[in-house]
C-alpha positions in Angstrom: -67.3 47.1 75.9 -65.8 49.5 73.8 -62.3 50.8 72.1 -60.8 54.1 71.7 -58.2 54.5 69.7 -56.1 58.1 70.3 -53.2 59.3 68.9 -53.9 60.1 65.1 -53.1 63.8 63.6 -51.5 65.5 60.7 -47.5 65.1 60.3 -45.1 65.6 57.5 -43.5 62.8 55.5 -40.9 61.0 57.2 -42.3 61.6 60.6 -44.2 59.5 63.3 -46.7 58.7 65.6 -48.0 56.8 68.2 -51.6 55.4 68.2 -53.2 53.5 71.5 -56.1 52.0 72.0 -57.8 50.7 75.2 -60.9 49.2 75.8 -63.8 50.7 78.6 -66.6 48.1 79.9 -66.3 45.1 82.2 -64.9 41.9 80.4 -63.3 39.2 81.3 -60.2 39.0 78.9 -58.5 40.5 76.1 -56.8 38.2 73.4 -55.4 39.3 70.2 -55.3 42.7 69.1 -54.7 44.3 66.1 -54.5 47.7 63.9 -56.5 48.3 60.3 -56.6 51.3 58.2 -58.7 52.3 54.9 -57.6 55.3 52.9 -59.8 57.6 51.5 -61.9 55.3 48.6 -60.0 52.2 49.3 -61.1 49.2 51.1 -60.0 48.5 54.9 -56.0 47.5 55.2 -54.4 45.2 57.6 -51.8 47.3 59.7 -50.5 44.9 62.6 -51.6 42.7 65.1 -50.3 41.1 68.2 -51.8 37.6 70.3 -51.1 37.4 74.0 -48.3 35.5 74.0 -46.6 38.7 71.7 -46.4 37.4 68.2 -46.4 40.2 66.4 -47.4 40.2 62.3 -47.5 43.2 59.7 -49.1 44.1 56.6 -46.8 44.6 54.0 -47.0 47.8 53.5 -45.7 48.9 56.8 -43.5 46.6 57.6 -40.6 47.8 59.1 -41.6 51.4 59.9 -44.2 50.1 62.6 -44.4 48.5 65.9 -47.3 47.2 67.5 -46.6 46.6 71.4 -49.0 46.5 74.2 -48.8 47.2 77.6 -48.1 45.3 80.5 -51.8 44.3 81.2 -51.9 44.1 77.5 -55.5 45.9 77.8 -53.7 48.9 75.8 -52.3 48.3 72.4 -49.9 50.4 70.8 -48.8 51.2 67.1 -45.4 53.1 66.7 -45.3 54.2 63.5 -42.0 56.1 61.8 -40.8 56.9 58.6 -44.7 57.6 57.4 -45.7 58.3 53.9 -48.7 60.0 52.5 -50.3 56.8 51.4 -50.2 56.1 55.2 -53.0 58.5 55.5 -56.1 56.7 56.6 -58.1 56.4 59.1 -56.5 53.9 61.7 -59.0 51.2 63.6 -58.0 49.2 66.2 -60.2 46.2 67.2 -59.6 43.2 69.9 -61.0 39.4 70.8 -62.6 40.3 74.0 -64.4 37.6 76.6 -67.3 38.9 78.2 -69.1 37.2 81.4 -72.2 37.7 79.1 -71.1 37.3 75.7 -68.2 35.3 75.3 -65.4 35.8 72.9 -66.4 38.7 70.4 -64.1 40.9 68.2 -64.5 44.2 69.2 -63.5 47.2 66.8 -63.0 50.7 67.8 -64.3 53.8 65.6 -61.3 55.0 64.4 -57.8 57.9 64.6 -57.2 59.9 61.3 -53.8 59.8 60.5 -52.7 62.2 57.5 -49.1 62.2 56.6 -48.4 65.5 53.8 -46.2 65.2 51.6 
């Protein structure tokens, strides 16, 4: 199994964006999901994340600029983000709890969107 995250790029402060992430492989289930991000020389962040039943918890420091949502499968998690700043620039990993037939319940992470938000 693995996750792709997509939707990262370069925007101007004040904008926003839309990140996704889905995971490719056979598995069985998907249970929580979530969003991280580490800026340049600082230690990995936590951004959002979201269980199956749709509880839905932020880091402080985008709370209430950010949305995490999945789809209806919820195999595809989202993370609206508006009203960005330039210390939102980071790169952006998703990661999931995801049952496998062979390996059970693992947390799976993907490699990463660069978000850069210029001031």
């Amino acid at each position: 199994v693995q996750l792709q995250a997509f939707g990262g790029g370069l925007v101007q402060t004040g904008g926003s964006l839309r990140l996704s992430c889905a995971p490719s492989g056979t598995f069985l289930s998907i249970d929580d999901m979530g969003w991280y991000r580490q800026a340049p020389g600082k230690q990995r962040e936590f951004v959002a994340t979201i269980t199956t039943s749709g509880t839905t918890n932020y880091g402080d420091s985008v709370k209430g600029r950010s949305t995490i949502s999945t789809d209806n499968a919820k195999s595809t998690v989202y993370l609206q983000m508006n009203s960005l700043k330039p210390e939102d620039t980071g790169v952006y990993y998703c990661n999931a709890d995801i049952r496998t037939l062979t390996y059970g319940r693992n947390r799976y992470w993907g490699l990463g969107t660069l978000v850069t938000v210029s001031s």
